[in-house]
N, C-alpha and C positions, 0 to 999 in steps of 0.2 A: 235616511239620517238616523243618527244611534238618539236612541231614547234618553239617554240622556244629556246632551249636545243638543238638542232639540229647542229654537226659541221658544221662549214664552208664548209670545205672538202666533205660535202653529202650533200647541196645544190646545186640546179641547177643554172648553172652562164647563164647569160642572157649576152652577150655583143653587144653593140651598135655602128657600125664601120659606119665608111664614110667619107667623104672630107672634109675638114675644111668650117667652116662657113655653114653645112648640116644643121645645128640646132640639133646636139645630144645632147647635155647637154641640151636644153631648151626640148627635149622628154622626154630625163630622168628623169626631175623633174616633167612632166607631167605627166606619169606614176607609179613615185612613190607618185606623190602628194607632193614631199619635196625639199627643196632646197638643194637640192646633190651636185650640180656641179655648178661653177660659169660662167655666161652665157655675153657675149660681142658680140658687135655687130665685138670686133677686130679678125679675123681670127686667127686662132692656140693658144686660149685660153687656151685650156684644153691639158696639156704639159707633162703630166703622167695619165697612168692610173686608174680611180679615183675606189673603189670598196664600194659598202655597201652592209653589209649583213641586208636582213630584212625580214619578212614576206606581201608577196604582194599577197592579193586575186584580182582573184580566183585561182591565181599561187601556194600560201602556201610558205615554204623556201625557199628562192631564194640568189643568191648574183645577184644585179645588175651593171654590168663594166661599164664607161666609158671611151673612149679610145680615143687618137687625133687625129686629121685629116690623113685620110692615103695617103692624097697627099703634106705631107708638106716636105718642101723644106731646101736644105743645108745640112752643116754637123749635125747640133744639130735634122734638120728634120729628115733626115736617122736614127738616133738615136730612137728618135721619133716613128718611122714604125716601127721599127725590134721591139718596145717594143710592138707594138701593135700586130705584127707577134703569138709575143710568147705568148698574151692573147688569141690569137685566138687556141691556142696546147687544153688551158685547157676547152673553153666556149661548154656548151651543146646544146643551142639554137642563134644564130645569128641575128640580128637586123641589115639591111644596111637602112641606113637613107639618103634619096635621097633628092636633093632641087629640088620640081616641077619645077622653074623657070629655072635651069639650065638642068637636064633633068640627063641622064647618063654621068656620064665624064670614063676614060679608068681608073682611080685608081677602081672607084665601079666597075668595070668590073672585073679588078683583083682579086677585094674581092670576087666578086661572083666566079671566077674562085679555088680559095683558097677555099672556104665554100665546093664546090663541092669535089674537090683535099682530103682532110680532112671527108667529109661525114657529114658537122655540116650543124645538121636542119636551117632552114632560113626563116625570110619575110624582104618582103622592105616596109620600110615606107615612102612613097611620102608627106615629110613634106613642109611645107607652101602653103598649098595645097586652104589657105584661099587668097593668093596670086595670083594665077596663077593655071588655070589646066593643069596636066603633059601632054605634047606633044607627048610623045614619046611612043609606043606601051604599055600597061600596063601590065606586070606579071600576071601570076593567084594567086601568092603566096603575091603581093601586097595591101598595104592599104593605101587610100590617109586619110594623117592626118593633123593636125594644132595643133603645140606644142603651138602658142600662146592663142587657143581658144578653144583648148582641142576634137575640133571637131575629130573625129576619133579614139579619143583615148581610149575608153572603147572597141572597136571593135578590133584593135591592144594587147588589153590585154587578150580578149578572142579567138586570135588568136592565141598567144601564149601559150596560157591553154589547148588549141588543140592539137597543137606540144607536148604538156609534157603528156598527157594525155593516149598515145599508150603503151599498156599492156607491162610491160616487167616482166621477171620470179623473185619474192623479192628473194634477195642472204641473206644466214645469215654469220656471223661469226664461230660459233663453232655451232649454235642451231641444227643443222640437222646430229651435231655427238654424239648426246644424245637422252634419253626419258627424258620424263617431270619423275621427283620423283627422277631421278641421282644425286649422288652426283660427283661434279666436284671440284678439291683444284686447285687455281690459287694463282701461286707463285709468289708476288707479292715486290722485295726488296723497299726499299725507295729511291726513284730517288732524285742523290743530284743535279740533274738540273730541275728536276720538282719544279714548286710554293707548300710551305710548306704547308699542311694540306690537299691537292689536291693528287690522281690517277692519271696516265700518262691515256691519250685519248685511247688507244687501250682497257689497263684494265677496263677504266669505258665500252666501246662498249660493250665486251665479257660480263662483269657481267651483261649489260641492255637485252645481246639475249638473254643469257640465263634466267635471270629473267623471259621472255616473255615465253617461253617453258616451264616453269615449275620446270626447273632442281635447285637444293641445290648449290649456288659455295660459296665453302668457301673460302675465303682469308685470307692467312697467308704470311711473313716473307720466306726468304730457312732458318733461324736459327731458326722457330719454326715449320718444316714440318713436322720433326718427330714425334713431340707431336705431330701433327694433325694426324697423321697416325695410332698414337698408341689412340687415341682417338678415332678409328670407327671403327664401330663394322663388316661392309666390305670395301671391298678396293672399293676407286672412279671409278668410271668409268670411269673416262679421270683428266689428272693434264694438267695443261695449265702452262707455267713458261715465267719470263722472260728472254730473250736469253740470257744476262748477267750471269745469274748463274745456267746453262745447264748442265753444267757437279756436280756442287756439288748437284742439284735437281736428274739427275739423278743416281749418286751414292747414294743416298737415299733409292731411291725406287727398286722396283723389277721388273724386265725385264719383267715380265705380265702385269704392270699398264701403259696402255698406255700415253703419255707422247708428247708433242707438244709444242710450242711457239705461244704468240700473235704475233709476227713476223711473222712467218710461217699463219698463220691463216689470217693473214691481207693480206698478198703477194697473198693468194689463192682465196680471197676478191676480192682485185684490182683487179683480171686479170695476173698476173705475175709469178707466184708461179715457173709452168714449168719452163720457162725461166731464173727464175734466179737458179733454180737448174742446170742447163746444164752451168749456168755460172759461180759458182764457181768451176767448176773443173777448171777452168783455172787458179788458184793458185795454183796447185803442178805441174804446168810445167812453171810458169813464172821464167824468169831471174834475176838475180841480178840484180839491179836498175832498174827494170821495172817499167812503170811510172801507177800511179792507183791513180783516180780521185773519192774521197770522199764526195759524192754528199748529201746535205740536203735538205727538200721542205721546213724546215722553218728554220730561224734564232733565234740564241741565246746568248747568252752570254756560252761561251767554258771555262772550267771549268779542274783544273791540271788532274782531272782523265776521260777528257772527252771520250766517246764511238769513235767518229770517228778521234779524231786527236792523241789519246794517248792507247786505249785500242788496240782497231783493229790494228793498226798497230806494237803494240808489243807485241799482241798474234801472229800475221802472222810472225813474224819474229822467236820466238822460234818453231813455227809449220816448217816452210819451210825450216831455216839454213840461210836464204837470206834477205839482207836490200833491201827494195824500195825505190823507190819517189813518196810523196805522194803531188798533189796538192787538194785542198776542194776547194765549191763551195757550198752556198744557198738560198733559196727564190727565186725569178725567172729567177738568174744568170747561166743560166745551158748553155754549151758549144755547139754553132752548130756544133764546128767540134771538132768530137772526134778520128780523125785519130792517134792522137800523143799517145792514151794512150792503154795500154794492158790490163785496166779492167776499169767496173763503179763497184763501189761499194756504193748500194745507200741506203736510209736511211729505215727505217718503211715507211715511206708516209702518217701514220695518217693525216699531216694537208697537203697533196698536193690531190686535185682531181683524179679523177681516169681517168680521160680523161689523163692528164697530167701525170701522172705515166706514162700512156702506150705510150704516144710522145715521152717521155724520153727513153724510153726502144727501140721503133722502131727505135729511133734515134740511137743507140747504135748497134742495129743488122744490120740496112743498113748499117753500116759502120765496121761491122765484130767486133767488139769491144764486147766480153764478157762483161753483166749486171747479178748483184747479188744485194744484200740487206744485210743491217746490219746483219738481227738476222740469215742467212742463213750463214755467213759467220763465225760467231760465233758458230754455228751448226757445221757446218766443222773443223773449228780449236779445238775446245774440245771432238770432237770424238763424237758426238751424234745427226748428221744429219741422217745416217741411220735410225735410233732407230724414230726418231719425225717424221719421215715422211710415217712409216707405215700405218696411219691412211686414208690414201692416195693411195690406190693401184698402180693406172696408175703412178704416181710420183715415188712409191719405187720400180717399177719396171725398170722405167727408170734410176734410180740412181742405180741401182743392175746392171742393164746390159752393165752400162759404166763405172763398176769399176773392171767388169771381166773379 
């Protein structure tokens, strides 16, 4: 995928933590060479956390965070922390920004303790280092820099090109349940909350792996799949649908053309797929007014026939016999404690990182609290979660052997 076309969401987030008056916002602009962030000599400047998405060589896609001091103070300061808490759920690589002159105080200590706790790569940067040299033992993972004179700072960037650099296995979407020359029909209806003339983020991903592999995906409409079907001269090798219209896609076709959702596909993407299958069975034994938290990673404008405040919740009601309560929650208001609630039910995740998907979810499982996802849940409620998940051995075994 070109660099920059590249979601948000599958960019590496860089975040930049440390005490007020560290100098991060004056690295941040050093780094990106841009004035990002507004820089005061008055401590706890930077009052939210600040994000740009951009292309930074020799990093390539990156989002880079800025976040406030994590020693700041009072009620609005506490506020403050815990927002910078929850940046740190989604960041893949870590920046503590240390002032030479002051040395380590017990907040950078924490952060380092946090970084560890969590497993997120790390260096410090020993900034004002044009100032004062650090006193205090030096890290190996350390770089003495100067946000005002830039000294250090190409060496801090190819620090972090180093960290991003360690081989991992490329995951596809759908591409590695096909041959190149497949045809593949993604059923694709017209999202009345999507931007007009625009594919929703998942649709476009799947058409772009498969593009790359080779494979034919046609896209249609579920009102004109027929026609597509009676138009080829073999059956597809795989229909991809939106979870939305799961059951009339799969009433369509025939019990040999295998059959799946970007939802499903995305879930097994992130990391989560297992998990939130074992998670919704826990709606055909939930209670009446059992409480189930309707989780978004982005915000929108909610719409009369919205998916999570108006669909799901009255499909599950003629599914189960049973009214709930539902509270919602999106963008990066997600609930440390989930004790009160008997389900997550959470969204696709196209636009929440995949680090952050899996915070959310561990969050949920430390605390006994069943997690599921939209398009799984939709799966379940229409009768055709067995059927999509075939494609999947280890999964439709597990869902086979905890329904018998």
């Amino acid at each position: 995928m070109q660099m920059n076309t590249m979601p948000a969401a599958e960019r590496t987030r860089i975040g930049f933590f440390g005490c007020r008056n560290a100098g991060k916002s004056s690295l941040v602009n050093a780094v990106t060479d841009q004035e990002l962030s507004v820089v005061s000599p008055q401590r706890g400047t930077t009052t939210d956390p600040v994000l740009k998405t951009m292309e930074l060589l020799p990093l390539g896609p990156v989002v880079i965070i800025d976040t406030p001091g994590y020693d700041d103070e009072g009620e609005l300061g506490s506020l403050r922390v815990e927002k910078t808490r929850n940046i740190l759920r989604s960041t893949d690589i870590a920046v503590l920004v240390v002032d030479s002159t002051e040395g380590f105080r017990e907040a950078d200590r924490e952060l380092l303790r946090l970084f560890e706790q969590k497993k997120t790569p790390f260096l410090v940067a020993l900034n004002k280092c044009d100032l004062q040299a650090f006193s205090d033992r030096v890290p190996e993972n350390a770089v003495p820099v100067s946000a005002v004179t830039g000294n250090g700072v190409n060496q801090l960037k190819e620090r972090i090109a180093a960290l991003l650099s360690r081989p991992e296995a490329e995951k596809q979407l759908a591409a590695d349940l096909v041959q190149a020359g497949d045809c593949v029909i993604l059923v694709c209806p017209i999202d009345e909350a999507a931007p007009k003339g625009r594919l929703i983020l998942p649709q476009q991903q799947v058409i772009r792996d498969l593009m790359e592999k080779g494979a034919l995906p046609l896209v249609v409409r579920e009102t004109e799949l027929a026609q597509a079907m009676d138009c080829l001269r073999d059956a597809p090798t795989l229909v991809i649908t939106d979870s939305q219209v799961f059951r009339v896609v799969a009433d369509i076709l025939s019990e040999e053309v295998p059959l799946t959702s970007f939802s499903i596909l995305l879930a097994r993407y992130k990391g989560f797929l297992q998990t939130a299958v074992r998670g919704v069975a826990a709606i055909r034994h939930l209670p009446d007014g059992a409480r189930i938290l309707m989780a978004e990673g982005c915000t929108h404008h909610r719409q009369c026939s919205d998916i999570g405040t108006v669909k799901i919740p009255r499909g599950l009601s003629r599914y189960t016999g049973r009214e709930f309560d539902y509270e919602t929650c999106s963008g990066m208001d997600f609930p440390a404690d989930l004790s009160s609630y008997d389900l997550v039910i959470y969204c696709g995740g196209c636009m929440t990182p995949e680090k952050e998907v899996l915070a959310r979810m561990e969050m949920a499982s430390g605390q006994k609290v069943p997690f599921t996802n939209y398009g799984i849940t939709l799966a379940e409620i229409s009768g055709t979660l067995e059927r999509s998940l075939r494609l999947f051995p280890e999964i439709h075994a597990m869902l086979k052997g905890g329904r018998t």
